[in-house]
C-alpha positions as CSV (number, residue, x, y, z in Angstrom):
1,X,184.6,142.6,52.2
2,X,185.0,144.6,55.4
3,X,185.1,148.3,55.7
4,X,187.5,150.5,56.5
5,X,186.7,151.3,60.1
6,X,187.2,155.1,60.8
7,X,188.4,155.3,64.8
8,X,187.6,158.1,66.7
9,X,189.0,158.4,70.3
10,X,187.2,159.4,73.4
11,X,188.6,162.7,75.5
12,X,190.2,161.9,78.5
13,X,187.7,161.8,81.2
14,X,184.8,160.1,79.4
15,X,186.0,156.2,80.8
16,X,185.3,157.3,84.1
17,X,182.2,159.2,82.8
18,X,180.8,155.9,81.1
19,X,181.5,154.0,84.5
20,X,179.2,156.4,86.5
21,X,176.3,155.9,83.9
22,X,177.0,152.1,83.4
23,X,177.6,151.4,87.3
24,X,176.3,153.9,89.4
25,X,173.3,156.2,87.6
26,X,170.9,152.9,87.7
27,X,170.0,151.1,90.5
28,X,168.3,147.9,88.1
29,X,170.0,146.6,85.1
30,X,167.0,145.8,83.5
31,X,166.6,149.3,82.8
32,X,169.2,149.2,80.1
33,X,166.6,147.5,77.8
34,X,163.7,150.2,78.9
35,X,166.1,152.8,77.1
36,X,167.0,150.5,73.9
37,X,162.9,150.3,73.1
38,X,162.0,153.8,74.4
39,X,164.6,154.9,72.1
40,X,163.6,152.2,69.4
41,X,159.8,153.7,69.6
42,X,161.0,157.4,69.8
43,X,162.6,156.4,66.1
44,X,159.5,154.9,64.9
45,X,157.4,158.2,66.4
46,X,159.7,160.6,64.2
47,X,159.4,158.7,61.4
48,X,155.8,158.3,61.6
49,X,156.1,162.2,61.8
50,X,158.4,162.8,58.8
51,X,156.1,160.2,56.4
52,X,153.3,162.6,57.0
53,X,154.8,165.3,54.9
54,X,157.4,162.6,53.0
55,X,154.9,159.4,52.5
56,X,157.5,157.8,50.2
57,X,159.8,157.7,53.5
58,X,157.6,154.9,54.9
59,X,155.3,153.7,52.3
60,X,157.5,150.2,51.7
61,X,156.5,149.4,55.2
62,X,154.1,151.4,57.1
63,X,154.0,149.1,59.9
64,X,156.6,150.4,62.4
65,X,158.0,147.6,65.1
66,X,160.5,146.6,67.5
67,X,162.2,143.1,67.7
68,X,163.8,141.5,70.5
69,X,165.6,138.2,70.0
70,X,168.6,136.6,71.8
71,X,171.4,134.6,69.5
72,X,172.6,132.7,72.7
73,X,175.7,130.9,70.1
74,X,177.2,133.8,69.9
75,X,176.0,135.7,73.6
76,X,174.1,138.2,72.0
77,X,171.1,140.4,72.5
78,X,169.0,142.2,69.3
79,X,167.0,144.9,69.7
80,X,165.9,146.0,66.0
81,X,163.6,148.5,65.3
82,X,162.1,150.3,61.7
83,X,162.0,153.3,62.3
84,X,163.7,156.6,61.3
85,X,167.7,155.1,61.3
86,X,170.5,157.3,61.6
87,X,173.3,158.6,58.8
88,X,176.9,159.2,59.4
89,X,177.0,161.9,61.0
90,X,174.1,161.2,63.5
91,X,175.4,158.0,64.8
92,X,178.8,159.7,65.5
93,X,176.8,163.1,67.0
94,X,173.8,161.3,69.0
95,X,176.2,158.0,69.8
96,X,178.9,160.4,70.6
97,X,177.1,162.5,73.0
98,X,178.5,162.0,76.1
99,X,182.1,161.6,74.3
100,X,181.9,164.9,72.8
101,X,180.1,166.4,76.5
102,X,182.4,165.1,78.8
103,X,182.1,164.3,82.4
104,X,181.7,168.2,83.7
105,X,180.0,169.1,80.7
106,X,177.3,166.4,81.4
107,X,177.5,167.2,85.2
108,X,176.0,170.4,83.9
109,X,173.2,169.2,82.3
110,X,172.3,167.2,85.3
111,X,172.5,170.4,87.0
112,X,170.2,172.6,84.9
113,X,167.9,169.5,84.7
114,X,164.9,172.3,84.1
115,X,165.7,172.5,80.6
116,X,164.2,169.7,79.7
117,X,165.1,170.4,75.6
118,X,168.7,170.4,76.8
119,X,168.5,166.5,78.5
120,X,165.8,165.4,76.3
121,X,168.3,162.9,74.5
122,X,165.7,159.8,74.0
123,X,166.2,159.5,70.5
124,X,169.7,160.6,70.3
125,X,170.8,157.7,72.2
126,X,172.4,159.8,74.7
127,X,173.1,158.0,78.3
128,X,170.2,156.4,78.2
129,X,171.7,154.1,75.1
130,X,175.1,153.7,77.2
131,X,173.3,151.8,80.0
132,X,174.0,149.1,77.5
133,X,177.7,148.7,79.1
134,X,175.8,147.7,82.3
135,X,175.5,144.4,80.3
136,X,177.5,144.0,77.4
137,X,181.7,144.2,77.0
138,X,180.6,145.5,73.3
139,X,177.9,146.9,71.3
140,X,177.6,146.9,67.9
141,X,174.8,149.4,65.9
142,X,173.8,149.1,62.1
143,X,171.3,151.7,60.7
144,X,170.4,153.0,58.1
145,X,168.3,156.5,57.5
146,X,165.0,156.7,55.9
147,X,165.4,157.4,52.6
148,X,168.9,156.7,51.9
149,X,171.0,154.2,50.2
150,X,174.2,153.3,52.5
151,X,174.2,151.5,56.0
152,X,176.7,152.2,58.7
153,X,177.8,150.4,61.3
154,X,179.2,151.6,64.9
155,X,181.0,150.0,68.0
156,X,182.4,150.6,70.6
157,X,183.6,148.8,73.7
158,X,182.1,151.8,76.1
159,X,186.0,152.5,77.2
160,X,188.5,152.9,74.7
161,X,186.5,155.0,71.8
162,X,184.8,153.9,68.9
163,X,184.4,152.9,65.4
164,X,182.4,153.4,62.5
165,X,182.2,152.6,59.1
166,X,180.3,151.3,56.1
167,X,177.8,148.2,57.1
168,X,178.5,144.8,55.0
169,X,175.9,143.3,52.8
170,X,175.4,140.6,56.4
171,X,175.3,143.5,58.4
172,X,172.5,145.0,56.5
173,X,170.3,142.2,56.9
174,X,169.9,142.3,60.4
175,X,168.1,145.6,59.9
176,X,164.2,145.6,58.6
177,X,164.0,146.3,55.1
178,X,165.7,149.5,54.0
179,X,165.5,151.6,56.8
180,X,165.9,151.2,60.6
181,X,168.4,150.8,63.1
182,X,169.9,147.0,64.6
183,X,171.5,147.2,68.2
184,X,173.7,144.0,68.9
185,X,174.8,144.1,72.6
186,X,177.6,141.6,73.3
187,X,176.3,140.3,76.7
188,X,178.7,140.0,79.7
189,X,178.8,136.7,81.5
190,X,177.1,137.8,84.6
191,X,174.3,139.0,82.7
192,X,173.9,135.6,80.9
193,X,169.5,136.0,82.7
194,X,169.0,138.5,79.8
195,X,169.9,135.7,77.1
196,X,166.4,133.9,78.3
197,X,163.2,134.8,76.7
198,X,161.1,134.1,79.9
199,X,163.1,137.4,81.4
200,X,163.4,139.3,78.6
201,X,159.4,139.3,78.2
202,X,158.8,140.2,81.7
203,X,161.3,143.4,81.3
204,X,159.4,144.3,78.5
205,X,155.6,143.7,79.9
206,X,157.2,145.9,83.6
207,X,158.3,148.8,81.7
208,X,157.6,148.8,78.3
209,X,153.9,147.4,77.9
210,X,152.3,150.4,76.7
211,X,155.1,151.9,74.2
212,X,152.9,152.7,70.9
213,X,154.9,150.4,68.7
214,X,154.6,146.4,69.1
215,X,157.5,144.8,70.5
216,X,158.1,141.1,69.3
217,X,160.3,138.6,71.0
218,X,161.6,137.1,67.4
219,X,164.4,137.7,64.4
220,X,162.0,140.2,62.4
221,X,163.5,137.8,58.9
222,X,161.5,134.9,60.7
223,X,158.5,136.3,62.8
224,X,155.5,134.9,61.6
225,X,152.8,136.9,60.2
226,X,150.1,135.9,63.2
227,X,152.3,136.4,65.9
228,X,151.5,138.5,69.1
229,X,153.6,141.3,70.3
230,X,154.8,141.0,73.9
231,X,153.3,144.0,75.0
232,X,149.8,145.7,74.7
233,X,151.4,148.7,72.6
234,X,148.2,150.6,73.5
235,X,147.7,152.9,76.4
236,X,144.6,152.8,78.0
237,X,145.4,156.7,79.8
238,X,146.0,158.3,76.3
239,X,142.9,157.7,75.1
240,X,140.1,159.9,75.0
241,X,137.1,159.3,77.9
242,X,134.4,159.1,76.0
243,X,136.3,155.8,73.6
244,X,137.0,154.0,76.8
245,X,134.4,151.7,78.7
246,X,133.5,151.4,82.8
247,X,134.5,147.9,82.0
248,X,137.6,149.0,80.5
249,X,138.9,151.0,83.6
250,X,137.7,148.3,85.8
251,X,139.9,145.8,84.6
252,X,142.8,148.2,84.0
253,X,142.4,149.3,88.3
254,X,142.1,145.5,88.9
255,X,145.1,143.9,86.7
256,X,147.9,146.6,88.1
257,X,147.5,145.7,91.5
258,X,144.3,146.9,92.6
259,X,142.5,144.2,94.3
260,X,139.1,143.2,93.8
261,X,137.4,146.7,94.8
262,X,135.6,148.9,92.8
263,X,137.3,152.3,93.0
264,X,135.0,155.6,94.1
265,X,136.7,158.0,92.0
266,X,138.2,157.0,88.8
267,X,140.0,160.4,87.3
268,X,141.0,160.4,83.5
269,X,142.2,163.5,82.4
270,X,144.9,165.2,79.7
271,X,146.4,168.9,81.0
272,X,147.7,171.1,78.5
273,X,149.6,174.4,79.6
274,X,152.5,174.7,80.7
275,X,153.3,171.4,81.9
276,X,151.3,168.6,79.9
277,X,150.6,164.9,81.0
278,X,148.1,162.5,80.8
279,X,146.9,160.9,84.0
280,X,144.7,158.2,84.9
281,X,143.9,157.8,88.8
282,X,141.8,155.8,90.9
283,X,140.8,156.5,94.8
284,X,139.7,152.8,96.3
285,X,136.9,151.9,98.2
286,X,139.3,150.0,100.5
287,X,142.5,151.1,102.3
288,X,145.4,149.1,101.8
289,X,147.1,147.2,105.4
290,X,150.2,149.1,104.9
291,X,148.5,152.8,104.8
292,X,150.2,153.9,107.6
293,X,153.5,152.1,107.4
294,X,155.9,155.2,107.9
295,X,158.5,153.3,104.8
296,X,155.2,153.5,102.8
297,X,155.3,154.9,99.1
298,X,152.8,156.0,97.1
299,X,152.1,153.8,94.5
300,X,151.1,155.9,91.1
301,X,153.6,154.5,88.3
302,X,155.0,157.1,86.5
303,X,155.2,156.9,82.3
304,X,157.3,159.9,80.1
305,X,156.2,159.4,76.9
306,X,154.5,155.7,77.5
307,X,157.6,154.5,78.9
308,X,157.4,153.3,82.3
309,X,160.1,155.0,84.7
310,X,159.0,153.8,88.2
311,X,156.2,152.8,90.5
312,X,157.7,154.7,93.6
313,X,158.5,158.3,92.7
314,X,159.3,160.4,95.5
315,X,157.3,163.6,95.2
316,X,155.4,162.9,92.3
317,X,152.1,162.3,95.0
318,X,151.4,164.3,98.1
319,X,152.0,161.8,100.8
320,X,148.5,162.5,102.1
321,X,147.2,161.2,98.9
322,X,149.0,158.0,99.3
323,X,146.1,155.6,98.6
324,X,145.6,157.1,95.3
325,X,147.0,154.4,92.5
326,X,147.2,154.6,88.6
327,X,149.3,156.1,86.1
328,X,150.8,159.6,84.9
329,X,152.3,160.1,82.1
330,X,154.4,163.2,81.4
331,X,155.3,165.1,78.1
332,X,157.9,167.0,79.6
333,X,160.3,165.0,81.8
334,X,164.0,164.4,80.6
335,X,164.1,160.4,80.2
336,X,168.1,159.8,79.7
337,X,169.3,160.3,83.2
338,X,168.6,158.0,86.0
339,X,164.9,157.2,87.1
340,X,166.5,157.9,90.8
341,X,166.8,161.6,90.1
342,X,163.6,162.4,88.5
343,X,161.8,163.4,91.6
344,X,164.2,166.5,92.1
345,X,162.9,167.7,88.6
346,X,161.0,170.7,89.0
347,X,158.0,169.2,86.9
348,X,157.3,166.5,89.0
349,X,156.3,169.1,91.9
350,X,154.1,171.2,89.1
351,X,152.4,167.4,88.4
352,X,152.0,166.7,91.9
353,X,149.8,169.9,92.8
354,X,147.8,169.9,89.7
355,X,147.1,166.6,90.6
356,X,146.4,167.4,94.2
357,X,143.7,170.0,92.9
358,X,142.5,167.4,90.8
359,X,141.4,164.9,92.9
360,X,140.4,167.2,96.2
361,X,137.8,168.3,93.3
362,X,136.5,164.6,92.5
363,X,136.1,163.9,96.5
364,X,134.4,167.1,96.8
365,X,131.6,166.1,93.9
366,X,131.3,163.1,95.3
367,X,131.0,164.4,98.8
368,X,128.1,166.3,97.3
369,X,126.6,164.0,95.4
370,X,126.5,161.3,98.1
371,X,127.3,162.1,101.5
372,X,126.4,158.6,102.4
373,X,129.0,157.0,100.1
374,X,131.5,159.6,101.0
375,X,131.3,158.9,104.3
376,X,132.4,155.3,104.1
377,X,135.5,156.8,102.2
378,X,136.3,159.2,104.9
379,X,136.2,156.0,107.5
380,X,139.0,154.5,105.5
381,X,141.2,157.6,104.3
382,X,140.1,160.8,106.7
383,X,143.0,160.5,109.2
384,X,145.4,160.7,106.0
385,X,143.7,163.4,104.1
386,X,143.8,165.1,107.2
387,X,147.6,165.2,107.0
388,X,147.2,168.0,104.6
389,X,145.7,170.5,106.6
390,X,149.0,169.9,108.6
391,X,151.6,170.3,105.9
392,X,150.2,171.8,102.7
393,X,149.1,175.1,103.0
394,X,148.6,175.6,99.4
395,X,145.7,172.8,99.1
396,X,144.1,174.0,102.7
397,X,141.1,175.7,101.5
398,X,140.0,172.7,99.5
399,X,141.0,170.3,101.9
400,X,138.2,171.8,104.5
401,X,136.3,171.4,101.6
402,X,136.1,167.7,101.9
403,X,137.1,166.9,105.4
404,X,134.7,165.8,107.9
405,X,134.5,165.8,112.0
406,X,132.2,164.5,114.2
407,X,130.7,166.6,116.9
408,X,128.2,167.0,119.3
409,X,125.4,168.1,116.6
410,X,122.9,165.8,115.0
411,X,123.4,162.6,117.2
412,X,127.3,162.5,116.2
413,X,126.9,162.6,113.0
414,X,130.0,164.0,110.4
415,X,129.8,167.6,109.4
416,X,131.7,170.3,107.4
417,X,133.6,173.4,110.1
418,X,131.3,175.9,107.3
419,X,128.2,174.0,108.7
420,X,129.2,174.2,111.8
421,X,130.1,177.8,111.1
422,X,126.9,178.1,110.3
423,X,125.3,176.8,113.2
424,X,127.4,178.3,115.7
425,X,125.3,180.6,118.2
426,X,125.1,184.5,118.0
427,X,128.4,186.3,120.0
428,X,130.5,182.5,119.2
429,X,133.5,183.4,118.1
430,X,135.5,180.5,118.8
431,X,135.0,176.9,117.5
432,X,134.7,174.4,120.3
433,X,136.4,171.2,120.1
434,X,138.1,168.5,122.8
435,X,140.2,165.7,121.3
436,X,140.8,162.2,122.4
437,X,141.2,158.8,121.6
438,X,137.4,157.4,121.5
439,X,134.5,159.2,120.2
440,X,132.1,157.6,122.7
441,X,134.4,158.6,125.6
442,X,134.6,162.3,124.3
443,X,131.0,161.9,124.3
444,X,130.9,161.6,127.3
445,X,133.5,163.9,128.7
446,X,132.7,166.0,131.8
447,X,134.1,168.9,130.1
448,X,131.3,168.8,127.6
449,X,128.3,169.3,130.3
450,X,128.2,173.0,130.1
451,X,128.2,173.5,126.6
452,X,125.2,170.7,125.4
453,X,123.4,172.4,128.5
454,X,123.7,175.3,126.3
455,X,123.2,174.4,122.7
456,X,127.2,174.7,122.2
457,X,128.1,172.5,119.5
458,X,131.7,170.9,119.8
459,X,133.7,168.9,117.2
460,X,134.7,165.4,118.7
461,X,138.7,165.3,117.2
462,X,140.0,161.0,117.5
463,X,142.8,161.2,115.2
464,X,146.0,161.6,116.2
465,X,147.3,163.9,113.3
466,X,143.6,166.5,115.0
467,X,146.3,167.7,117.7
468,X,149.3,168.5,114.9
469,X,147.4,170.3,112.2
470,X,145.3,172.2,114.8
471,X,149.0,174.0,115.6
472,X,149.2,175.0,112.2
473,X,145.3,176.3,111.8
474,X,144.6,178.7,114.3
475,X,141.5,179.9,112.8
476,X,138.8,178.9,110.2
477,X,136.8,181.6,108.4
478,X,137.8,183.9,111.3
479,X,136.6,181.6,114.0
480,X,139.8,180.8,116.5
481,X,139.8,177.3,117.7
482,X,139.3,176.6,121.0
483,X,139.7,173.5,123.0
484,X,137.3,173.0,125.8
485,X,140.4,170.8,127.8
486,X,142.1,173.9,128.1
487,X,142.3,177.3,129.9
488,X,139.1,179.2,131.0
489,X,136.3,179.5,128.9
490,X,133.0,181.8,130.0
491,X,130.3,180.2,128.8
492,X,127.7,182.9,130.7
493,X,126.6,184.4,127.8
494,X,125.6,182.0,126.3
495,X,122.0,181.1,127.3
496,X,120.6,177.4,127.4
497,X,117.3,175.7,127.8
498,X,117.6,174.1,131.1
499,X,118.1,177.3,133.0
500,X,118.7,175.4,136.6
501,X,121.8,173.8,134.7
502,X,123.1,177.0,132.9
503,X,122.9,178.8,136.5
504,X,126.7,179.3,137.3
505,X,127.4,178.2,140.9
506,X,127.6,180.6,143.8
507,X,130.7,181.0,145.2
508,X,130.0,181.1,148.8
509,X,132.5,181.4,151.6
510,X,132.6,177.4,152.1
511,X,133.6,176.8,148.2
512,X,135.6,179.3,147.6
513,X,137.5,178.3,151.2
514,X,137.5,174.8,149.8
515,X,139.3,175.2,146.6
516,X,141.8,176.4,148.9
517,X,142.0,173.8,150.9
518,X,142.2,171.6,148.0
519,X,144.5,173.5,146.5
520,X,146.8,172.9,149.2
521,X,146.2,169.0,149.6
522,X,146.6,168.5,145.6
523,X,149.9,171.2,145.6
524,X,152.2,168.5,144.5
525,X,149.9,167.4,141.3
526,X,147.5,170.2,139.9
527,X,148.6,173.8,139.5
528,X,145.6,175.0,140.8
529,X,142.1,174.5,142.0
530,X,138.8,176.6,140.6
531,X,134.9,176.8,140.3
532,X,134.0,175.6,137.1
533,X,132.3,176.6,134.4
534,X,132.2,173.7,132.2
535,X,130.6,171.2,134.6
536,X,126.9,170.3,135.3
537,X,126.7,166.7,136.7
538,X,130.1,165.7,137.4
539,X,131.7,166.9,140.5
540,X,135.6,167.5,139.0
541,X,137.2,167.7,135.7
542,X,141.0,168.4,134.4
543,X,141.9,171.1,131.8
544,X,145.2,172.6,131.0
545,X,146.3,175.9,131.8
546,X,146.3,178.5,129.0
547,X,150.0,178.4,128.3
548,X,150.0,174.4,128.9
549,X,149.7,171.5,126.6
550,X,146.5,170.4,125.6
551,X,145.6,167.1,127.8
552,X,145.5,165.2,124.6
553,X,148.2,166.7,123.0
554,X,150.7,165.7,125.6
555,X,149.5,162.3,125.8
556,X,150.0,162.3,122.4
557,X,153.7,163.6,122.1
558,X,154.4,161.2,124.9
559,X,153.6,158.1,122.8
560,X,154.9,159.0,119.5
561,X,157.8,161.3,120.6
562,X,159.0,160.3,123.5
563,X,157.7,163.9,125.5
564,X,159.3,164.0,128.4
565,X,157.8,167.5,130.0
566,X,154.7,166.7,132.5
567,X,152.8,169.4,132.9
568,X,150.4,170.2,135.9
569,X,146.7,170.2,135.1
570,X,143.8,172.2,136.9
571,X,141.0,170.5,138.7
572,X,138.0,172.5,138.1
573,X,135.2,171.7,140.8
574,X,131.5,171.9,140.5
575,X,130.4,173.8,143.0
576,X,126.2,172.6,142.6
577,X,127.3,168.9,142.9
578,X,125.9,167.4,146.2
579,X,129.1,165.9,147.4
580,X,131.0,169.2,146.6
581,X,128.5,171.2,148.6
582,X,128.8,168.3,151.2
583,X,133.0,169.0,151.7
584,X,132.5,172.4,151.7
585,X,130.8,172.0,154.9
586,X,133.2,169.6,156.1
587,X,135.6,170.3,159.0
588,X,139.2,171.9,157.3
589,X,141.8,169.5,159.7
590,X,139.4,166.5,159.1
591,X,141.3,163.6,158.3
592,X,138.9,162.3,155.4
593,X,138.9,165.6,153.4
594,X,142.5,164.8,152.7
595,X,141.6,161.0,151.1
596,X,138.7,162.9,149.4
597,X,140.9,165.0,147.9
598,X,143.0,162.5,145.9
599,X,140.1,160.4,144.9
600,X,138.6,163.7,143.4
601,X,141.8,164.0,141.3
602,X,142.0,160.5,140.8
603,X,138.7,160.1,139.4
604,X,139.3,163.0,137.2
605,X,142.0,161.4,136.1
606,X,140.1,157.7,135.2
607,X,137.6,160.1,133.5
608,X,140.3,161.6,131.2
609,X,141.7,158.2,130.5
610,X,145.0,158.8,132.3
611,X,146.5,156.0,134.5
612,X,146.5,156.5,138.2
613,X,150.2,157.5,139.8
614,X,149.5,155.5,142.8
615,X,146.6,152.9,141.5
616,X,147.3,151.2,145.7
617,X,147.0,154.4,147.4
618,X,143.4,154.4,145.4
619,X,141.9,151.7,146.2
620,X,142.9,152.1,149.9
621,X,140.8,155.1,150.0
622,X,138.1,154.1,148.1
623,X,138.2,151.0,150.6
624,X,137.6,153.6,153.5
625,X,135.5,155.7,151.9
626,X,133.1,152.7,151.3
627,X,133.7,151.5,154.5
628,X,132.8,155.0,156.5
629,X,129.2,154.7,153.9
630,X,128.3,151.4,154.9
631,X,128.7,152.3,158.7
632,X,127.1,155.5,158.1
């Protein structure tokens, strides 16, 4: 005999509240059925709790378990669990939770989404349980507490209020033996995929493969006694290090997407504190195609409780450790409001530089450890780590820790800035550096003649993101950086072991009267014309002015943001170079000291890698030049 159904009426706002959390909180339907068996398991987990001090509680079935099973007759969905149940009074409190909080009242909690014991409603079946409506026209729940004698059923169409009442003797079978709780979700027509077992085992195996409890694809009355639950119901990241193999993480980095590659770090850890998570990282050997794709994510999946939430959470990882992949799994994140809002959850920034400081420390053992192996490593994922120096202050120190340059020392080989620090020569206060696009071209940059004549050792910058962070770190253990492209540098006092080449030039009448002269030829394309320093073999070189852009800065800007500004360089002249010496002593109106001129600055300018303004006008003169040598 039916029940007497008790009605109870929803307040005024709460249709339209139910239609932002059926149509609008959730981007995926299939979520709906991540928060039916993450609320399932958190029911098992308390009652697993409570049979510690109250065995009796469990002791007729100790075995706690989810089933799943479509009855596609009569278009509806099962999702059956044995754990703790609900009375009464909790199905109308945790299934009325949004209908007693109302739409502002919610809105509040949203708000104050800190308080995490304030949205924590997994387990209550707070809006997490009323994603259901994305799905179903009705849903129907029959549970019973642990421990008690009466079952009660409750439904409710998600619009008009609710119902509740007694459960019939039919009713009471659909739950697990005496305790538990049965959801029956009445599925809409245009969510008929979710009556198919095919897509109801791959929602399951996405986001619900390492809940604790098994979850079964069958009517619990028929499942048979061998059969295997859907998921693994064992996560590999909550258990201890020393219980799980090499082999183990191997295949765990390998069957989530990995690729083939063995991974150099692999990071297992549990914090405790303040914030507490479990996490499970691995940095690859390999970088992926798509590491510098500016629409790229990063790629950690994100668990709360052992419940997957999502595989692209914005914030949880710095952006400059964006090749790192595995799993977190937080404690403390609210799981009943939508997966899209969790990255503005103060937590997830806590997480992320914990996580940071985490994994900066791995690199830097293995750095360490094996400088050869860490080396490869820093070929595939330098440039990115190096986005850090730029952007996160807070990680700096230890970022220096592990990044490498190349310089001028040691054949070219990478080094630490606190070994070249230490190497740097006594009165240095400024660390040398030039910047450009190939390291065997900055090798051989005119710029750099002075200083290897002098033992000056200068870091060889080829990334792009070198010219950006170097704006935000002017100095490194109280040594400025300086480029060597830019502005004057004296290099005098700073002696060197070929003593011809560390001889500055004299400036004589002739030279100085030629940088005039030059001066006044090139007055349209350099700013200004001076005896160099810098040089040794090459006759001419271009630097920027002290208050200019860096050369390879600007060419930089220009190609990824559309700099418009040119700015005027220097030609710096070698005034020991033969053919500099031989225009000094040229006549000051001769007609060929004006070609000579421009194919000084134009060479420069092939020597810096920039293109030629007038590539005709060029070879017209290097045509005449060669012509006026030949005759000669």
């Amino acid at each position: 005999m039916t029940q007497t159904a008790e009605k109870l009426t929803f307040g005024a706002d709460v249709s339209r509240l139910l239609e932002i959390v059926a149509h609008a909180l959730y981007s995926n339907r299939d979520v709906f059925l991540r928060e039916l068996i993450s609320n399932a398991s958190d029911a098992c987990d308390r009652l697993r709790y409570e049979s510690i001090s109250k065995p009796d509680l469990a002791k007729d079935d100790s075995k706690f378990r989810i089933h799943i099973y479509k009855d596609a007759d009569y278009r509806t969905l099962h999702v059956v669990d044995n754990g703790i149940g609900m009375t009464r009074d909790e199905l109308i409190e945790n299934l009325g939770t949004i209908a007693k909080s109302g739409t502002r009242a919610l809105m509040e909690q949203i708000g104050k989404a800190q308080d995490k014991d304030k949205l924590s409603l997994i387990g209550q079946f707070g809006v997490g349980f009323y994603a259901s409506f994305m799905v179903a026209g009705k849903v129907e729940v029959i549970s019973r507490h642990a421990g008690d004698a009466q079952t009660w059923h409750w439904e409710s169409d998600g619009r008009t209020g609710f119902e509740i009442r007694e459960a019939t003797a039919e009713e009471q079978k659909l739950i697990i033996g005496n305790r538990g709780t049965a959801i029956l979700l009445h599925i809409n027509a245009d969510a008929s995929e979710f009556l198919i077992d095919e897509k109801l085992k791959q929602v399951i195996q996405t986001y619900s493969d390492h809940i604790n409890a098994p979850v079964y694809l069958s009517d619990p009355a028929h499942a048979a006694k061998d059969e295997d639950p859907v998921n693994k119901a064992s996560a590999l990241w909550m258990r201890p290090r020393s219980e799980v193999t090499q082999e183990q993480y191997r295949e765990f980095y390998n069957t989530i997407g990995f690729g083939m590659d063995e991974p150099l770090v692999t990071s297992h850890w549990r914090a405790e504190g303040k914030i507490e998570y479990s996490a499970l990282l691995f940095v690859p050997m390999l970088r992926p195609w798509d590491l510098y794709d500016p629409s790229r994510r990063n790629a950690v999946r994100l668990y709360v409780k052992r419940v997957f939430i999502t595989d692209h959470c914005d914030g949880l990882m710095a952006p400059w450790l964006r090749f790192v992949r595995g799993v977190i799994d937080s404690e403390d994140l609210p799981l009943n409001i939508s997966r899209e809002m969790l990255q503005h959850n103060p937590v997830i920034a806590k997480i992320r530089n914990s996580v940071a400081t985490r994994i900066l420390t791995d690199l830097e053992k293995i750095a360490n450890d094996d400088p050869v192996l860490y080396g490869t490593f820093w070929g595939q994922f330098g440039p990115v780590l190096k986005e850090g120096l730029y952007d996160a202050v807070e990680h700096r120190e230890q970022l220096f820790k592990v990044a490498r340059f190349y310089s001028t020392h040691d054949n070219g080989k990478l080094t630490t800035l606190s070994d070249y620090v230490s190497r740097m020569k006594a009165g240095q206060d400024e660390i040398f550096y030039i910047s450009g696009e190939n390291i065997d071209t900055l090798k051989n940059s005119p710029q750099l003649e002075g200083f290897r004549a002098r033992g000056l050792e200068v870091l060889l910058f080829t990334d792009t993101i070198d010219d950006f962070w170097l704006q935000q770190v002017p100095e490194y253990l109280g040594k400025t950086f300086k480029s060597i492209t830019k502005g004057s540098i004296d290099l005098s006092k700073f002696p060197g072991s070929d003593a011809a080449a560390e001889k500055p030039a004299e400036k004589t009448p002739e030279i100085i009267k030629l940088a005039e002269i030059l001066k006044d030829i090139l007055k349209d394309d350099v700013s200004d014309v001076r005896l160099s320093d810098r040089l040794t073999d090459s006759p001419v070189c271009l630097v920027a002015g002290d208050n200019s852009v860096d050369i390879n800065m600007e060419r930089v800007l220009k190609i990824h943001q559309k700099y418009e500004a040119k700015s005027t360089r220097i030609l710096e002249i070698n005034g020991k170079h033969p053919l500099i010496l031989r225009l000094a002593h040229e006549k000051h109106d001769s007609a060929g000291l004006s070609d000579a001129a421009h194919l000084l600055l134009d060479q420069a300018r092939i020597i810096q890698g920039e293109p030629l303004p007038d590539p005709a006008a060029f070879a017209r003169r290097m045509a005449n030049f060669m012509e006026k040598g030949l005759a000669a």
